[in-house]
Backbone as a chain_set.jsonl record, in Angstrom:
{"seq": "XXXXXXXXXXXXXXXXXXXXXXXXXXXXXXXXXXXXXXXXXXXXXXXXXXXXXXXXXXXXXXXXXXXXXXXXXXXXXXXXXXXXXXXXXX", "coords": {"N": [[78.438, 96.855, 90.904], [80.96, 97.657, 88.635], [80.99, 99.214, 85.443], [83.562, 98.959, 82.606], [84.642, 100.571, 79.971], [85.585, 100.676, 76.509], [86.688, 102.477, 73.905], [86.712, 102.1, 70.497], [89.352, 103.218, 69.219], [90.852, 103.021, 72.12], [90.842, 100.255, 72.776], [92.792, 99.507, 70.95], [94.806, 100.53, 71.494], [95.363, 100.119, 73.975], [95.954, 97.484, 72.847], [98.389, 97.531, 71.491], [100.478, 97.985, 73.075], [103.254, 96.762, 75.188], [102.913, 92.823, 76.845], [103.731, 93.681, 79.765], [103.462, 96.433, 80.082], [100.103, 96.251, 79.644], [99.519, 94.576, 81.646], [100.006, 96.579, 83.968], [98.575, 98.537, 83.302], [96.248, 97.617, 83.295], [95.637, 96.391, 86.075], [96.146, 99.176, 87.458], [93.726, 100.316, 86.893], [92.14, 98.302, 87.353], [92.46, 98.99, 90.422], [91.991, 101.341, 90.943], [88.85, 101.474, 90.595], [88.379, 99.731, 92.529], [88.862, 101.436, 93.914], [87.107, 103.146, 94.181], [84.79, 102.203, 94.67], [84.768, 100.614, 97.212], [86.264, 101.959, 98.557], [88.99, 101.399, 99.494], [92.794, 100.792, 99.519], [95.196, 102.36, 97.366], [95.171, 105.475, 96.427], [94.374, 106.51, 93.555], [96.537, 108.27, 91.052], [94.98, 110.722, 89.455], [94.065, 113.622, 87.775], [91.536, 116.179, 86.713], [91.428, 117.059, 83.092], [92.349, 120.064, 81.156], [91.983, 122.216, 78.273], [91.717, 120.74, 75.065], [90.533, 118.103, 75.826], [88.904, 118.904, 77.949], [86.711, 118.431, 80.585], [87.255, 115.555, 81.047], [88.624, 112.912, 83.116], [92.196, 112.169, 83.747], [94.353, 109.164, 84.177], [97.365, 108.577, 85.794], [99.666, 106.32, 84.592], [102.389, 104.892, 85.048], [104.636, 106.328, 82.414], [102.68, 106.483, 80.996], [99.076, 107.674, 79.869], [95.554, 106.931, 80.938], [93.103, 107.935, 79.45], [89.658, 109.233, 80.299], [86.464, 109.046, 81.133], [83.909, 108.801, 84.205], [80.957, 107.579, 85.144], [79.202, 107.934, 87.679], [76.466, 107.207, 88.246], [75.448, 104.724, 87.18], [77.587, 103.526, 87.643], [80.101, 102.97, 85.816], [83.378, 103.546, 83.83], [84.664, 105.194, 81.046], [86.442, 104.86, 79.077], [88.343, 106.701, 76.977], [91.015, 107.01, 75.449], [94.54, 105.701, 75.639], [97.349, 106.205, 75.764], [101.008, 107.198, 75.303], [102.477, 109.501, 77.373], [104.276, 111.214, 76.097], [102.271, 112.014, 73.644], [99.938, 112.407, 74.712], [99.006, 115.21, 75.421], [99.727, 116.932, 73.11]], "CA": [[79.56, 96.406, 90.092], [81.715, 98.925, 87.622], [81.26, 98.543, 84.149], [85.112, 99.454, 81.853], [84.078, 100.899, 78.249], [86.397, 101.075, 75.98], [86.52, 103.043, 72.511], [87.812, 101.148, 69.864], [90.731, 103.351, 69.51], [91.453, 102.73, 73.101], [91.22, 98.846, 72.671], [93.695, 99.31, 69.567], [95.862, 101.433, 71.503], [96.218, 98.964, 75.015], [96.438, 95.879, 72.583], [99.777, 97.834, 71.168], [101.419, 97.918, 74.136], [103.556, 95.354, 75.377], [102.258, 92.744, 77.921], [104.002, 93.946, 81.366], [102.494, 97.477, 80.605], [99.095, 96.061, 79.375], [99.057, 94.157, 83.278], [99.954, 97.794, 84.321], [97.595, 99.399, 83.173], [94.606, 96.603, 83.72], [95.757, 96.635, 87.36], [95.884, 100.552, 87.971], [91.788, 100.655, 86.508], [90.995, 97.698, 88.598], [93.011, 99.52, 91.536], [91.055, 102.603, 90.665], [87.749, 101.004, 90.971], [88.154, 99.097, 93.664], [88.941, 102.408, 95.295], [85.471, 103.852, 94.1], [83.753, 100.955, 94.755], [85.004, 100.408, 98.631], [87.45, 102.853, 99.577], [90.338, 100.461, 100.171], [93.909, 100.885, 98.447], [95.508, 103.636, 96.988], [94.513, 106.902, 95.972], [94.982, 106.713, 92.215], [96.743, 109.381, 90.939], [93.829, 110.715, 89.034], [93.456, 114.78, 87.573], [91.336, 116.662, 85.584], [92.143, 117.793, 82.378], [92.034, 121.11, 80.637], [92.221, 122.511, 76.76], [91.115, 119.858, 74.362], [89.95, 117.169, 76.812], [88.258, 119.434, 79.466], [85.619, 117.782, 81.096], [87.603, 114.354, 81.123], [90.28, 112.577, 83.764], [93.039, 111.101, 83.244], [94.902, 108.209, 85.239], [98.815, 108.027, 85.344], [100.259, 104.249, 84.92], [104.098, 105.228, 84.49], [104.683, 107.159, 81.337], [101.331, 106.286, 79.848], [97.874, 108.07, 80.523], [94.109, 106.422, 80.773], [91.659, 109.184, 79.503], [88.697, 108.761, 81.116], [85.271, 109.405, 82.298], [83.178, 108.514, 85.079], [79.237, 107.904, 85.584], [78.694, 107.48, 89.054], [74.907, 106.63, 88.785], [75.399, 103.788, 86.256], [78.86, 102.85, 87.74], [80.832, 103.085, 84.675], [84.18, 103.825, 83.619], [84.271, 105.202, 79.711], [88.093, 105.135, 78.608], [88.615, 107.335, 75.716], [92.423, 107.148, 75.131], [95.526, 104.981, 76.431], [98.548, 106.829, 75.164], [101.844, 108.108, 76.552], [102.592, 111.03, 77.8], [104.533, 112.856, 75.364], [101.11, 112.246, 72.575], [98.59, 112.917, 75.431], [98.704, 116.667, 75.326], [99.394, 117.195, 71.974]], "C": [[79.837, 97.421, 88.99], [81.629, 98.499, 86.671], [82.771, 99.187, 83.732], [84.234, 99.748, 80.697], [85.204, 101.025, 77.753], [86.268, 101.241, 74.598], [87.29, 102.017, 71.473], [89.14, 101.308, 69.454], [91.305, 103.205, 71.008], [91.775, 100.873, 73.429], [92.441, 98.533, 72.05], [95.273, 99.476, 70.482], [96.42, 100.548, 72.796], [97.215, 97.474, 73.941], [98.053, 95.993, 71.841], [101.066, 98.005, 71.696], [102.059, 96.58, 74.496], [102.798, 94.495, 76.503], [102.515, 93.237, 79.654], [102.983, 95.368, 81.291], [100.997, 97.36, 80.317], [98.854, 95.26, 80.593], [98.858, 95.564, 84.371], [98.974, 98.234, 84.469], [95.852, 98.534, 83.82], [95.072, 96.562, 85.294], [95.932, 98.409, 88.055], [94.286, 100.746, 87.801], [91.261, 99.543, 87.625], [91.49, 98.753, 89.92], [91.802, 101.093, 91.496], [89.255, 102.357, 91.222], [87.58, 100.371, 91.926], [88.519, 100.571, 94.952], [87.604, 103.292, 95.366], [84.711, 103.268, 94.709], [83.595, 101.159, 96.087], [86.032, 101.275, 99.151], [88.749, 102.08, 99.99], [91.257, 100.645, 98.824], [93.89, 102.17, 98.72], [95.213, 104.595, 96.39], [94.804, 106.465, 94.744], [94.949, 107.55, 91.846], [95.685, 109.899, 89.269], [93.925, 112.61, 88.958], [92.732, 114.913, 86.727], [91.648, 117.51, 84.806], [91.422, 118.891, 81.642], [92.288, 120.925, 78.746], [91.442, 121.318, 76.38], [90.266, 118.714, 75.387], [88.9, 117.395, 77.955], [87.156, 118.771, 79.32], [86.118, 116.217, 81.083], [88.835, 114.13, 81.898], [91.156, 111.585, 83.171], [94.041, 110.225, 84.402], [95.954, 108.175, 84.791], [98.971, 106.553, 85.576], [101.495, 104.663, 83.825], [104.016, 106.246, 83.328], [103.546, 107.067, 80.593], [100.103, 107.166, 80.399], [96.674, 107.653, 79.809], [93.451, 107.866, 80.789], [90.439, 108.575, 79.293], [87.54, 109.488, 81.822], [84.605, 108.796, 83.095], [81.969, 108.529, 84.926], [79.247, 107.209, 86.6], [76.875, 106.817, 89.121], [74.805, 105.597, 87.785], [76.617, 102.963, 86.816], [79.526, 102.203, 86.47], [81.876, 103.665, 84.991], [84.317, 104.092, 81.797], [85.882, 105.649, 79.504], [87.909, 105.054, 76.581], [89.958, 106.994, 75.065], [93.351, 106.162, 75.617], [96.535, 104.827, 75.504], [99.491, 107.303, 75.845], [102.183, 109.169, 76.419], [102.895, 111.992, 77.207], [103.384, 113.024, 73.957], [100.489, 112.163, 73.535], [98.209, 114.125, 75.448], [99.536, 117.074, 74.366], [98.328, 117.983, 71.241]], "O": [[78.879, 97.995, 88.472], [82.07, 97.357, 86.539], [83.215, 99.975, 84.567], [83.165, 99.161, 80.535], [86.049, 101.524, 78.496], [85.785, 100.309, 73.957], [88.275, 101.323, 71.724], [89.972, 100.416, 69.287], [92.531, 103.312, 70.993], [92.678, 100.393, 74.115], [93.128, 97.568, 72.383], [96.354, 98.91, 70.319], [97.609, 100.233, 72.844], [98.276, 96.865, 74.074], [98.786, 95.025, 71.636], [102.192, 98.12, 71.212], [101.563, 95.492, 74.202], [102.033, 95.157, 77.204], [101.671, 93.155, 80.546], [102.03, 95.546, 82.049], [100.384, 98.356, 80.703], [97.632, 95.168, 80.715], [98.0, 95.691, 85.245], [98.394, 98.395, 85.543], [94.862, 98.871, 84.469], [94.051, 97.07, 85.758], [95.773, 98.578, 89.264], [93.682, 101.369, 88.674], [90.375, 99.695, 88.466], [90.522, 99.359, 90.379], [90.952, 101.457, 92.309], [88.662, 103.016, 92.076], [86.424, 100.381, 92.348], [88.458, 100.662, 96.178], [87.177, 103.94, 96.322], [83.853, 103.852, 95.371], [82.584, 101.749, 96.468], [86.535, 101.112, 100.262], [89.39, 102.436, 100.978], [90.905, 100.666, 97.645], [93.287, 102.9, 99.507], [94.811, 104.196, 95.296], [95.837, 105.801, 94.825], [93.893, 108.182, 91.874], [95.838, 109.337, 88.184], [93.863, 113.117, 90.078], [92.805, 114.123, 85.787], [92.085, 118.599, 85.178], [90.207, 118.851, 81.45], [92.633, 119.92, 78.124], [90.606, 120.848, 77.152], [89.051, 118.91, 75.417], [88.277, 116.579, 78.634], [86.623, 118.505, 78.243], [85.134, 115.478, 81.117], [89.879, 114.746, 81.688], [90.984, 110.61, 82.439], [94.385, 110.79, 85.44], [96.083, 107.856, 83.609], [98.534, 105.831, 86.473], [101.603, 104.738, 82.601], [103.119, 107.078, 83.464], [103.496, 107.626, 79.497], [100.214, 107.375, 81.606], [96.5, 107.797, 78.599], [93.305, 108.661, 81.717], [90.131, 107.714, 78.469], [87.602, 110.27, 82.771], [84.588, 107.655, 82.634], [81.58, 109.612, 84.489], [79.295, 105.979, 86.572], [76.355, 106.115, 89.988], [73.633, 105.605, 87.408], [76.693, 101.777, 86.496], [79.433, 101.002, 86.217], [81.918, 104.302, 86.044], [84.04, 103.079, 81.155], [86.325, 106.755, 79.815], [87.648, 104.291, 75.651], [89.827, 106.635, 73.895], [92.65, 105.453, 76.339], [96.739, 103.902, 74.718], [99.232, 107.842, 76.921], [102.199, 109.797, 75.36], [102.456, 113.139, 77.282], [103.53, 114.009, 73.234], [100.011, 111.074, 73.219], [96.99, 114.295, 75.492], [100.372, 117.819, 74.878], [98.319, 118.013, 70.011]]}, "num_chains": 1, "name": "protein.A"}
């Protein structure tokens, strides 16, 4: 089972959103994990990023982006960020 982490600026920053994109987004991370987990669903569009962030991915959900790391041997998800696009690479 996957744990979610979330920073407390990333709690701050979903709970500022409205609710359709705060279902968004909580359904692209489960969608995400359920594709780690078992392989079923859709690819989530998922790169990694460079400059300031390197060494961390990030997940598109419409104009917004989940920054994000992975621990595969703990099954974790550690979400740093959940901001849109034009303050993500800043």
């Amino acid at each position: 089972m996957w744990k979610i982490k979330l920073t407390n600026k990333a709690k701050k920053q979903i709970d500022s959103c409205e609710k359709d994109l705060q279902n968004n987004i909580n359904t692209a991370i489960a969608n995400m994990i359920s594709y780690f987990e078992k392989g079923t669903g859709t690819k989530p569009d998922i790169k990694k990023l460079k400059g300031k962030y390197k060494g961390y991915l990030r997940l598109r959900v419409g104009n917004y982006r989940v920054i994000f790391t992975i621990n595969y041997i703990k099954p974790e998800v550690f979400i740093l960020h959940i901001i849109s696009r034009d303050k993500a690479y800043k």
